[in-house]
Wavefront OBJ file of the C-alpha trace (Angstrom):
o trace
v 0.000 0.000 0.000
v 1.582 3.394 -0.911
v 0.521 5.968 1.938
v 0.631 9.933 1.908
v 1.181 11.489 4.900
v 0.889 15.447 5.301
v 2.042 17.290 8.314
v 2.677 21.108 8.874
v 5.897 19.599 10.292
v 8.019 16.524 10.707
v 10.633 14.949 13.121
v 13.290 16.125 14.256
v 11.259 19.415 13.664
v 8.433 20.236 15.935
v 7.406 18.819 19.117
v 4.755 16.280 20.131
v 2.702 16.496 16.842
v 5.938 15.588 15.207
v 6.871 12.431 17.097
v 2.848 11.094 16.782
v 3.307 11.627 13.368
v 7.044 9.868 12.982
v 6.233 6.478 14.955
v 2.695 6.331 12.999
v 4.907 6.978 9.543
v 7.358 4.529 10.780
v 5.499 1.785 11.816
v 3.592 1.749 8.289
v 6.515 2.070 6.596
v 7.505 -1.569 7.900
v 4.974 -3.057 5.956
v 3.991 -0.073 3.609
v 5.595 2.555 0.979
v 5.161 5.770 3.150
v 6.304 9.272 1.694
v 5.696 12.546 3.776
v 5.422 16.036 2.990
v 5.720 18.745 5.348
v 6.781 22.205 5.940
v 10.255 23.175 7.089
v 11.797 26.122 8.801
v 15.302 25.391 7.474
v 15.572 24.706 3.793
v 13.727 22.501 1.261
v 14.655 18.746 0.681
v 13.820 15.571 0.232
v 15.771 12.847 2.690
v 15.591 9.787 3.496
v 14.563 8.616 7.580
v 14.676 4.835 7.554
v 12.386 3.914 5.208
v 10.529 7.048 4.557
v 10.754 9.538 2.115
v 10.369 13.267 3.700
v 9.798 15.967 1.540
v 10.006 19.422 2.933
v 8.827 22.621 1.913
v 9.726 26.134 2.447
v 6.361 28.130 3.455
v 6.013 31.511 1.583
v 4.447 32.481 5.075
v 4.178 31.600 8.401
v 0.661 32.879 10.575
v 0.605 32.140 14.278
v 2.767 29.260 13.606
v 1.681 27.987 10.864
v 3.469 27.334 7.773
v 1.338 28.206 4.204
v 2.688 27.219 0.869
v 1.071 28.652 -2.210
v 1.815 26.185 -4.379
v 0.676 22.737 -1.862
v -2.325 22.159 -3.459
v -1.271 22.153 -6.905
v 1.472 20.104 -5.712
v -0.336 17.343 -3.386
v -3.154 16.826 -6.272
v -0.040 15.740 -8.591
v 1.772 13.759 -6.469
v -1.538 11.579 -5.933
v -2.074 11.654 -9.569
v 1.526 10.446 -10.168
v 1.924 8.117 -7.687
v -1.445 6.881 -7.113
v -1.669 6.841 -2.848
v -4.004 4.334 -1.628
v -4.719 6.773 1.588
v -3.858 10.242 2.562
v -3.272 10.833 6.605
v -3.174 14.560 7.673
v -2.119 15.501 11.240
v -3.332 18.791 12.199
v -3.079 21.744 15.229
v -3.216 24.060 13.099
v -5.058 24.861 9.805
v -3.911 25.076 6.209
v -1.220 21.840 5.391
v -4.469 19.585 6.816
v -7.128 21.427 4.668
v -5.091 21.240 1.458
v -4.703 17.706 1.794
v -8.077 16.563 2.475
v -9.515 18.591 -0.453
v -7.262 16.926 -2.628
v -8.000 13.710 -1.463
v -11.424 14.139 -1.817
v -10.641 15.832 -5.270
v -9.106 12.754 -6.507
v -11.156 9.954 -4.679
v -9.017 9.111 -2.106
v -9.592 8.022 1.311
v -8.435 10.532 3.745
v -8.036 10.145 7.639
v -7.482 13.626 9.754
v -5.065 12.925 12.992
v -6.258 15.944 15.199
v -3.938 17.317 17.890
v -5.460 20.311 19.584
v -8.790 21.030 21.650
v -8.655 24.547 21.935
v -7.971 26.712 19.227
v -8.144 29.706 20.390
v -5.158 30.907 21.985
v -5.675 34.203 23.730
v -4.171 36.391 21.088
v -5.017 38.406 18.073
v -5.314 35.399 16.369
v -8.390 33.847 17.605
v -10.457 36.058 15.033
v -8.757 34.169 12.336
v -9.059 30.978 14.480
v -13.160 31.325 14.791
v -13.511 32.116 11.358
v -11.940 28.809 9.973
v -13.467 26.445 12.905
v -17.106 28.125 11.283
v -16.239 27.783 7.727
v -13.189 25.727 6.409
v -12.652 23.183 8.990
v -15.941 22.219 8.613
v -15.236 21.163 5.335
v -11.826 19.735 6.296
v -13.364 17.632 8.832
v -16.580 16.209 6.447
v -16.559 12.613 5.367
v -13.360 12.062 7.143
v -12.133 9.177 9.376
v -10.783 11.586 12.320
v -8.236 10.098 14.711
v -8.524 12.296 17.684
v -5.028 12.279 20.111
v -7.017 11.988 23.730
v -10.685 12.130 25.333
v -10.442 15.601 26.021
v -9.821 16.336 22.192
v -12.704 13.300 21.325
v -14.620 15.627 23.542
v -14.026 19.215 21.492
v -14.933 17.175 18.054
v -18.198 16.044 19.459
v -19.105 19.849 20.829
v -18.273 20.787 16.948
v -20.128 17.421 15.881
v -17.536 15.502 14.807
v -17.101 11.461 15.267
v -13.680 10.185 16.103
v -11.987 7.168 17.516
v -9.413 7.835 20.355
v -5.354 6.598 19.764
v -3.422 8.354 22.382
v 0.320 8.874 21.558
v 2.706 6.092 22.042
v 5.637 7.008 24.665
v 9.045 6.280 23.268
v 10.105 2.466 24.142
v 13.458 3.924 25.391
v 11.573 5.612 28.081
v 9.494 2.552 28.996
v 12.681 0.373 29.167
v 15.060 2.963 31.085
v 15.020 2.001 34.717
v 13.472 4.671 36.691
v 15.096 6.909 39.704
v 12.908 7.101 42.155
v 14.996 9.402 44.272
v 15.997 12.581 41.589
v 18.824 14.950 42.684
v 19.012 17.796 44.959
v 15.864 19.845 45.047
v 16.236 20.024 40.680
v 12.797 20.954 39.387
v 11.770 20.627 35.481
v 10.217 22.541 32.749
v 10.365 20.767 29.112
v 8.024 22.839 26.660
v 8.595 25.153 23.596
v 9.607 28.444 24.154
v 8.279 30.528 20.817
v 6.022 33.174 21.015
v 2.917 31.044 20.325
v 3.676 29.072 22.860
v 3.252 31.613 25.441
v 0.061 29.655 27.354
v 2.774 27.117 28.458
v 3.735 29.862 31.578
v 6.882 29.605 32.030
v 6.835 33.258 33.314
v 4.509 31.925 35.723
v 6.735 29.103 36.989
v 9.563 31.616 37.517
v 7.788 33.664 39.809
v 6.792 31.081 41.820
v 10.159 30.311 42.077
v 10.594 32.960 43.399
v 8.779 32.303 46.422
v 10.066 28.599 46.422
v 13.565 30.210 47.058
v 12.752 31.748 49.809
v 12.550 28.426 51.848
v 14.909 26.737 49.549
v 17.761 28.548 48.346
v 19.154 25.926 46.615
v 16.102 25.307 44.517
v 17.014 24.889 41.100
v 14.825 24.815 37.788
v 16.166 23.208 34.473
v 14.138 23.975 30.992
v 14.524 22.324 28.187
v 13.177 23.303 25.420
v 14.055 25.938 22.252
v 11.911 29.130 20.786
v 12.494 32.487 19.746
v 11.561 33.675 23.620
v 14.672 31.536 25.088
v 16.219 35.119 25.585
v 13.091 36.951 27.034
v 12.759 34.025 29.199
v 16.803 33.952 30.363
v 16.504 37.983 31.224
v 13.493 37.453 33.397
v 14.784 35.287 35.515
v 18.037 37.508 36.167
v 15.293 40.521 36.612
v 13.419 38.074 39.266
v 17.309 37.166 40.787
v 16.967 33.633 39.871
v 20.172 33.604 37.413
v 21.766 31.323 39.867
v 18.802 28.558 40.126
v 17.817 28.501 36.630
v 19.633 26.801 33.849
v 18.626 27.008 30.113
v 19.558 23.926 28.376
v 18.196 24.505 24.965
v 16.818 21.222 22.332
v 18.309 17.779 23.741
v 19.057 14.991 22.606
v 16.782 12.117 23.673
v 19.570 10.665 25.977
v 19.782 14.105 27.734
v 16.420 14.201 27.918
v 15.911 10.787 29.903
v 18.571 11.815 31.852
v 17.191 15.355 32.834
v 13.256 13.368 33.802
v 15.497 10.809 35.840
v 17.481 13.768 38.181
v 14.811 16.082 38.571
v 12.440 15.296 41.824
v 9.089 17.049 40.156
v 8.301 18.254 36.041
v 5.877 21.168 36.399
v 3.761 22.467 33.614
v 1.491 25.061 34.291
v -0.162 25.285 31.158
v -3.591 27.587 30.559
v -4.563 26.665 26.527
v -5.210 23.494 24.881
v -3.046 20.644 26.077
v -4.385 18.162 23.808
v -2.125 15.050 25.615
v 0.741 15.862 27.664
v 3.295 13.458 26.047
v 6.036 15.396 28.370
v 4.372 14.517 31.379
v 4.068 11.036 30.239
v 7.061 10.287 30.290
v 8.273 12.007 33.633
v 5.772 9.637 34.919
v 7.065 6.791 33.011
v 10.498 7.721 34.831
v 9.673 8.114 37.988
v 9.237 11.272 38.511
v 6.082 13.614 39.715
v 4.272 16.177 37.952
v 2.630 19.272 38.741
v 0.307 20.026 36.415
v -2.717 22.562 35.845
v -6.221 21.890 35.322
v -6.491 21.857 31.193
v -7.025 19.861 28.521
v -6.466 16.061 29.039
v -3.609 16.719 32.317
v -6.222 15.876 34.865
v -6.599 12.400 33.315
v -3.154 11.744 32.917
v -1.921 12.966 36.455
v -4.096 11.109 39.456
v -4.384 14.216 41.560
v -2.487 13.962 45.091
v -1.444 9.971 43.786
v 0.614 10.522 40.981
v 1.139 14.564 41.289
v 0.028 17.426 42.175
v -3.027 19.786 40.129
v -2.265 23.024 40.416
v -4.383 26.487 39.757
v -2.668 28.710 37.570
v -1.378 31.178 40.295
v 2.147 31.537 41.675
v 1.779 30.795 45.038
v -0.088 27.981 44.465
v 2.108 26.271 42.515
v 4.792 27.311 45.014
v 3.194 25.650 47.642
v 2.654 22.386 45.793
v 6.323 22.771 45.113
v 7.750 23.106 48.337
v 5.527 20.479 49.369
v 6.968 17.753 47.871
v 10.348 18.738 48.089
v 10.046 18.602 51.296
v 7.964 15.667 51.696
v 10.276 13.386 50.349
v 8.232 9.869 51.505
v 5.380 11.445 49.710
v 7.375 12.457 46.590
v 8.447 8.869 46.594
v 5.273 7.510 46.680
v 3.628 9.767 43.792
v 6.723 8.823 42.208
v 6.423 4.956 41.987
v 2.714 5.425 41.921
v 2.956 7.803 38.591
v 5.344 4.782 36.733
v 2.642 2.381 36.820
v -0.073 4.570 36.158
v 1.307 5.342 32.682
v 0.510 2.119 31.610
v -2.662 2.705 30.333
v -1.265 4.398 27.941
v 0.930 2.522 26.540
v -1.052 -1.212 26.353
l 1 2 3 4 5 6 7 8 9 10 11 12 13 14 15 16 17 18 19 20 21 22 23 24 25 26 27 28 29 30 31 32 33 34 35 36 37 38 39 40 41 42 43 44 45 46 47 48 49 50 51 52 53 54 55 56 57 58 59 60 61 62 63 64 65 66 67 68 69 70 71 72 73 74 75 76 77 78 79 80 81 82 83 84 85 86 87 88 89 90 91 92 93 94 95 96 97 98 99 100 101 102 103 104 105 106 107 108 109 110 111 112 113 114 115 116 117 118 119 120 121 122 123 124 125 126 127 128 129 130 131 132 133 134 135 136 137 138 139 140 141 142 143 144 145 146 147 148 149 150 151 152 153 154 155 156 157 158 159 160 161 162 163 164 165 166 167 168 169 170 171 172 173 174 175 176 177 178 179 180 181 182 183 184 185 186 187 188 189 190 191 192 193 194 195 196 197 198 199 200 201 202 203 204 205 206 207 208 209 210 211 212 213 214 215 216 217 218 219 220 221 222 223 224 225 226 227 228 229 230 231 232 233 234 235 236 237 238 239 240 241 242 243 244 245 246 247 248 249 250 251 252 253 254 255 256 257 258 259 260 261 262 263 264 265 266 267 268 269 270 271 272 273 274 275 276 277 278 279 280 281 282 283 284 285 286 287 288 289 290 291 292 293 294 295 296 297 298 299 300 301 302 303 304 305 306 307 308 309 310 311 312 313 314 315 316 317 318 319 320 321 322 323 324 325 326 327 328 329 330 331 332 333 334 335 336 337 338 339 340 341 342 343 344 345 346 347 348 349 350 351 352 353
């Protein structure tokens, strides 16, 4: 079976979408010819990643994060004439690479399945004009006749509102962190943020998290916060926390490797992500939990199913102090820690049978 797969983006670019869409692409390409086009920041090629073929595009534009090439319908509709696809799969957060390929699909008779990522998509900026406009009018037609793979409940749940069927398949966690032996016990009082750090990705609050450090500090001066994670606001984001005095407790580590990455879940006691918008999954938070170690979490999108409140971590309200007393309390109730800890790594496995 030859199979089309669109994406605005494509591992190692991207985040969570990304990897959803890379083990789906490589797992059919085991028994299936699987070629993938996608946007790309960088510059345009086509490569080879195992046995896919990637083709990447340079967008003539990127709105509110997402990429729009001109000349992607025109191209999609030949490439299924040429190569005659048996199926088209489109994963989507945001609109245009999506839309283009399910109207060609349905242009040329093909079956076309929609892998939606996002609940909310409204954002809390300018944007959300443009973002109610295309949930009334061209997502609509995106999203009609469509086999829709939806990435949790909570997103299952935003489809129905908009009266859309779809069939659940939550992201599956990276073996490596299912087969890496867990540390229960994490080092000094290390605290961990892994998110993207672009503009668009504001509702993530890292800002947030910093000022609750703040008050965190104050009864533990050796606190110390590690982020991982890239974006055009790494800089904003380093100069606030000199401004708040944290220059000493906070280290920026950048895009890791997947090693470092392990490595960083495994010696931090507690991940917190205080998110506000639209956390479809949590694939992050996951994998702390896969590693033995605690989250913190807020109260959005599919988080409170994920994290077992006061068994597995902590749910927090999106206030400082609040999150800086669920902080403090379990780094300094280490037994308890402990507990959420082992509790959290065999909680995860209902999402990975």
């Amino acid at each position: 079976m030859r199979v089309l797969l669109v994406a605005p983006y494509f591992y190692p670019e991207g985040g969570g979408l990304e990897r959803y869409a890379y083990k789906m692409a490589k797992e059919l390409s085991e028994e299936n010819e699987v070629v993938v086009v996608c946007a790309t920041k960088l510059y345009e090629r086509t490569e080879k990643i195992g046995n896919i073929k990637v083709i990447r595009k340079k967008p003539n534009l990127i709105i509110s994060n997402t990429p729009v090439r001109v000349l992607l319908p025109f191209e999609l509709i030949r490439m299924i004439k040429r190569q005659n696809f048996d199926v088209i799969i489109a994963h989507t957060p945001v609109p245009f690479f999506a839309d283009v390929a399910s109207f060609a699909a349905k242009l040329m008779g093909k079956p076309i399945t929609i892998v939606y990522h996002t609940g909310e998509l409204k954002k809390g900026s300018w944007t959300d004009v443009l973002a109610g406009f295309y949930e009334r009018t061209v997502e609509k037609m995106t999203l009609r006749n469509t086999k829709i793979i939806s990435v949790s409940r909570y997103v299952q749940r935003i489809l129905g509102r908009k009266g859309f069927h779809s069939k659940v398949e939550y992201p599956k966690i990276d073996e490596a962190f299912i087969l890496e032996r867990p540390d229960f016990r994490g080092d000094g009082n290390t605290v961990l943020f892994v998110g993207q750090l672009g503009r668009f990705h504001r509702w993530k609050n890292l800002d947030l998290l910093l000022r609750a450090l703040v008050l965190v500090k104050r009864e533990i001066p050796d606190v110390k916060l590690v982020v991982i994670g890239g974006g055009d606001l790494i800089g904003y984001y380093t100069k606030l926390a000199e401004d708040l005095g944290l220059e000493g407790n906070v280290e920026f580590l950048g895009r890791v490797s997947r090693e470092r990455l392990i490595s960083s879940y495994k010696s931090a006691k507690l991940l917190v992500l205080p998110s506000s918008k639209s956390e479809a999954f949590g694939m992050v938070v996951v994998e702390a939990l896969a590693l033995g170690t605690p989250a913190i979490v807020s109260r959005v999108g599919e988080f409170p199913v994920i994290v077992d409140d006061k068994k597995s971590g902590l749910l927090a309200r999106l206030d400082e102090r609040d999150i800086a007393e669920k902080i403090l309390f379990l780094l300094e109730d280490e037994k308890m820690r402990r507990k959420m800890a082992v509790t959290g790594r065999k909680a995860i496995k209902r999402f990975i049978s």
